[in-house]
C-alpha positions in Angstrom: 74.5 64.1 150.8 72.5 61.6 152.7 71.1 64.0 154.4 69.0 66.1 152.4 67.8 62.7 150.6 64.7 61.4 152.4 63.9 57.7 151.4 65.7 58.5 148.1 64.0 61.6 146.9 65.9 64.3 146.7 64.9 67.0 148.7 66.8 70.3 146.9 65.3 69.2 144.0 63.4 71.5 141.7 59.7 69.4 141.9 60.3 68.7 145.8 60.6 72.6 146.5 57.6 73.6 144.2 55.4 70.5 146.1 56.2 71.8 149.6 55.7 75.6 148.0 52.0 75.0 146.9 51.2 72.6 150.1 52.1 75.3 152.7 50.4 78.0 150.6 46.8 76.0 151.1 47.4 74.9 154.6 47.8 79.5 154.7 44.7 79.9 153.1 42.7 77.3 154.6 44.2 78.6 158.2 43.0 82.2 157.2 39.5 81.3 155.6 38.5 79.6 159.2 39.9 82.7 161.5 37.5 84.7 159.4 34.3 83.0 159.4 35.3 82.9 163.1 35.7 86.5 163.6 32.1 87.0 161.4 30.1 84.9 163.7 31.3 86.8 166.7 30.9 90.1 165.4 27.2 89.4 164.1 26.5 88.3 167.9 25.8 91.5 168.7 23.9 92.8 166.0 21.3 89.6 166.1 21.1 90.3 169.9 20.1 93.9 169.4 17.1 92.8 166.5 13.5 91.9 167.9 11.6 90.0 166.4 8.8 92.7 165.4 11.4 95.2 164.5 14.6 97.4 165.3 15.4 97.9 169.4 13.5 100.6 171.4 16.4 103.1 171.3 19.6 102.7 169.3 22.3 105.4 168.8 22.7 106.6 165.3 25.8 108.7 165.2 24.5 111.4 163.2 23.5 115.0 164.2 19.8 114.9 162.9 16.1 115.7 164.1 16.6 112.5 165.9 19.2 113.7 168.9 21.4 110.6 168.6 18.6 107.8 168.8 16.1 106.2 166.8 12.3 105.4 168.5 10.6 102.4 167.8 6.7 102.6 168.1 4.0 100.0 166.3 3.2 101.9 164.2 6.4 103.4 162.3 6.7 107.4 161.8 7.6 108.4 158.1 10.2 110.1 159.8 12.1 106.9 160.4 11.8 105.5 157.4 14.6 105.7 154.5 13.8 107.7 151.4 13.0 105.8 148.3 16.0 107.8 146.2 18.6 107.1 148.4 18.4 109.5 151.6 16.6 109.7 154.6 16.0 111.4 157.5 17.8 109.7 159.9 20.4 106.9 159.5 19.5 103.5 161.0 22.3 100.5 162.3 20.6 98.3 159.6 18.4 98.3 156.6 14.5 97.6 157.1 13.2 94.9 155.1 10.6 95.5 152.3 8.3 94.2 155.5 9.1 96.9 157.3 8.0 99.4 154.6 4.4 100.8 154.6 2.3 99.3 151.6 1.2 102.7 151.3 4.4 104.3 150.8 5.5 102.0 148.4 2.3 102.4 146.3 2.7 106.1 146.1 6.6 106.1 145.3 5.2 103.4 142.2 2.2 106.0 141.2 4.8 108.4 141.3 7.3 107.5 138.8 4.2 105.7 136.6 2.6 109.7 136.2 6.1 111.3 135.9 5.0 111.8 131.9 1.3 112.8 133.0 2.0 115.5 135.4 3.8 117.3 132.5 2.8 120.7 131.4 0.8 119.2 127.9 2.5 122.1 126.0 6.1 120.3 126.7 4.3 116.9 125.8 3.1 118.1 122.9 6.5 119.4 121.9 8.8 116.5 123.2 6.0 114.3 120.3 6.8 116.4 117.8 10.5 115.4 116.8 8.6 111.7 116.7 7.9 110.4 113.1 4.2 108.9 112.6 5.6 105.2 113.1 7.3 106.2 116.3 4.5 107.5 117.6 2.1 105.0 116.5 4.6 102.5 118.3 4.8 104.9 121.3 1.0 104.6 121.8 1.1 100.5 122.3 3.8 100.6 125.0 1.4 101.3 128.3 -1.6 103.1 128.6 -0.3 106.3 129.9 1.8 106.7 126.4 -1.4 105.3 124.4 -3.2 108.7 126.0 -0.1 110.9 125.2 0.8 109.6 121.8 -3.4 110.2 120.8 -3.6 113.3 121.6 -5.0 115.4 119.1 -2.3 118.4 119.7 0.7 116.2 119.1 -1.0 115.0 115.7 -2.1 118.7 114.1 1.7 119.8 115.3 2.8 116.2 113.3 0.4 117.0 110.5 1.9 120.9 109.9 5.4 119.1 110.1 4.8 116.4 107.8 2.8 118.2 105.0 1.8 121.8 105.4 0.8 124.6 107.7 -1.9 125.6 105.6 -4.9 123.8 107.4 -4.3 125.6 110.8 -8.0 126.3 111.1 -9.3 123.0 109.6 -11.5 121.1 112.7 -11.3 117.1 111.4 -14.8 115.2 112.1 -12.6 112.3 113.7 -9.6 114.1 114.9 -6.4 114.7 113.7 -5.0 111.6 113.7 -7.8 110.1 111.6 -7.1 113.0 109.1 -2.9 112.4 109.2 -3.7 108.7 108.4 -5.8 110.1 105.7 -3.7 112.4 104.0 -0.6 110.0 104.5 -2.7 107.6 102.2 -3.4 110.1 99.9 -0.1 111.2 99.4 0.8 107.7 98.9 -1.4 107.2 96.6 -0.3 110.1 94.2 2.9 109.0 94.5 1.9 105.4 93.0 0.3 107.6 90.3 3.8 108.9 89.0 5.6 106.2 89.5 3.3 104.2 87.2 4.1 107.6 84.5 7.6 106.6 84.9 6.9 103.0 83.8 4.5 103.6 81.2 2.0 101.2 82.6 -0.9 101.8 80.5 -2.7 98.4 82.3 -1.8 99.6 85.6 -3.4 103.8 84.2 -6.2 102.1 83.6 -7.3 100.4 87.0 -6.0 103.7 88.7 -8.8 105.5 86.8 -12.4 105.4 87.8 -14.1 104.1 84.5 -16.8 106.6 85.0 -17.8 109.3 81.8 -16.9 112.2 84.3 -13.4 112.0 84.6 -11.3 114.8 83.0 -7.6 114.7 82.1 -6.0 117.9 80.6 -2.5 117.6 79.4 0.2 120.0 79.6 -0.4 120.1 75.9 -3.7 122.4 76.8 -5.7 119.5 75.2 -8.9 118.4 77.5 -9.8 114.7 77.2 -13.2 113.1 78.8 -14.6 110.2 79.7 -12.9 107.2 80.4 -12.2 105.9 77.4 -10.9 109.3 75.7 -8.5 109.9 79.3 -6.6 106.0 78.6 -6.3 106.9 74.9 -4.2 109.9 76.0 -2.3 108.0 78.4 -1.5 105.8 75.5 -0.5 108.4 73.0 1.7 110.0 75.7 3.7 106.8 76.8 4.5 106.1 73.1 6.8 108.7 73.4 10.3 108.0 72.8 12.0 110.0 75.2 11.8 108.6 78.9 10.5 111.2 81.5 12.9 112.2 84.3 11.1 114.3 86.8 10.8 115.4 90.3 7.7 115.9 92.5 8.0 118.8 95.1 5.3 121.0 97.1 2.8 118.6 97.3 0.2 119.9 99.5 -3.2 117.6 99.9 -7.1 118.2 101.1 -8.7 115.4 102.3 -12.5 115.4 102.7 -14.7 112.3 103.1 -15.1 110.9 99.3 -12.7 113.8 97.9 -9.6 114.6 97.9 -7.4 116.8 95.9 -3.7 117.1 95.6 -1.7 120.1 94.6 2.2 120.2 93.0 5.0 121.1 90.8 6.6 118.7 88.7 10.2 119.1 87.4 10.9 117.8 83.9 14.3 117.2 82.2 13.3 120.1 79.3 14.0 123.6 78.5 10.6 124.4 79.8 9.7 125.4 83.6 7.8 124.0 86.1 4.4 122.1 85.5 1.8 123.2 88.1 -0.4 119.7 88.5 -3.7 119.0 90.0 -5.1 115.8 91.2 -8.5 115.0 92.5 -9.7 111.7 93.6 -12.5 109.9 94.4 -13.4 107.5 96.9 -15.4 104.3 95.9 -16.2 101.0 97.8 -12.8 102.2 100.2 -10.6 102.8 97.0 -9.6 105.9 95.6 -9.3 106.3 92.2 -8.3 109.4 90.0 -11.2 111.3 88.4 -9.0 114.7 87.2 -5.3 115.5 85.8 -4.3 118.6 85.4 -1.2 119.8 84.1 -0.2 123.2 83.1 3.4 124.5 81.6 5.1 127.6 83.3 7.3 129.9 81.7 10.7 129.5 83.1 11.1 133.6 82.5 7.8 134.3 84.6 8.1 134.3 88.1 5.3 132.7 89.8 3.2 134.5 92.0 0.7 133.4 94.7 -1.8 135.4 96.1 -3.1 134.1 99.8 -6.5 135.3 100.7 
């Protein structure tokens, strides 16, 4: 037993064997990291002897059955045959890769003016039509990115096809003053506007009625009563009478179609109301003043649910 205890440690013992385990397992790894950092240097020998300091070697051997038999020239001023392709490929396969220094400027510009155009050398007909699944915020956010999108996401095609989406295709051969997108913003504000008009119905706001009216002795507003009110004062007493109804008004807005002209505008719908009656055909007109557009006409007219509706299209 004396023997296998070395200055009274124990040397079958459970922490001795698990020391000695781990120690031998560095001194094997330390051992292998120097043989290969030997065996790098030497092999890169070679390599750095073969390298000039302008370039690649006069001829090296490729490997590769190419244009190039076997070998590689080396000239001052580099053929674009020897240089590597900017996807990936080349024309001939090379012991090492260039540097960006070795590069042409020139070849890197154009592979840069390339992919920057890839958008401009489209056909405009498929630009057109790749914008058109793009709502108006998209698109207005599309046109800040660079400046080739800025000149893609203005053009005037992309914002007719947007407007005939959005609204109606009724306007194909109206020829806006300031373009199409000038008259899409235009008609997007409109349409908000007449929306703000029935929502205010919905509240009874008769304060909020009165400031959407221009207090002018013009304005017309005809009921669906049949009954034809003028002048400012006569249209808000209306608006009175009718929100001191009772009954609250549930109803939907749907066909809205909208004509936008300088300081004019008129919108066209159909209003759904919770009643035994049908649809109530409705006409807007508005008028701009000082930038604001107020409401100058209301027009509502009941349809009989048992008469189909016809319209005739000149």
């Amino acid at each position: 037993m004396e023997i296998f205890s070395i200055f009274g440690i124990d040397v079958l013992s459970q922490p001795f064997v698990v020391a000695a385990t781990v120690t031998a397992l560095c001194f094997l790894l330390a051992f292998f990291s120097v043989v290969r950092s030997f065996s790098l240097t030497y092999s890169l020998k070679p390599l750095r002897s073969s390298i000039h300091s302008g370039g690649f070697s006069a001829r090296k051997s490729c490997g590769c059955s190419c244009s190039c038999n076997g070998s590689v020239e080396n000239s001052d001023s580099p053929s674009t045959s020897a240089l590597p392709y900017a996807n990936g490929g080349g024309a001939e396969m090379l012991e090492a890769t260039p540097t960006l220094a070795s590069i042409p400027t020139r070849a890197l510009l154009t592979d840069r003016r390339t992919g920057a155009s890839m958008m401009e050398n489209l056909v405009p007909e498929i630009t057109t039509h790749a914008l058109s699944y793009l709502d108006y915020p998209s698109l207005c956010r599309l046109s800040m990115t660079n400046s080739l999108m800025r000149k893609a996401a203005n053009d005037d095609n992309a914002w007719k096809a947007l407007y005939h989406k959005d609204f109606t295709l009724e306007q194909d051969s109206v020829t806006p003053i300031n373009g199409w997108k000038a008259y899409y913003a235009a008609t997007r504000a409109i349409v908000n506007i007449n929306t703000e008009f029935y929502n205010i119905v919905r509240e009874k706001s008769l304060t909020a009625m009165s400031r959407f009216w221009l207090n002018a002795d013009y304005v017309k507003c005809i009921h669906a009563s049949g009954e034809l009110f003028s002048g400012y004062n006569a249209v808000m007493q209306s608006w009175q009478l009718a929100f001191s109804w009772e009954q609250g008004l549930n109803f939907q807005v749907r066909d809205v179609r909208a004509r936008v002209l300088t300081d004019m505008a008129w919108v066209t719908m159909k209003t759904y109301v919770d009643m035994d009656t049908g649809p109530f055909n409705v006409t807007n007109v508005y008028e701009c003043q000082n930038g604001r557009w107020y409401m100058v006409h209301h027009h509502s007219s009941v349809m009989d649910g048992e008469v189909e509706q016809q319209i005739v299209h000149g």
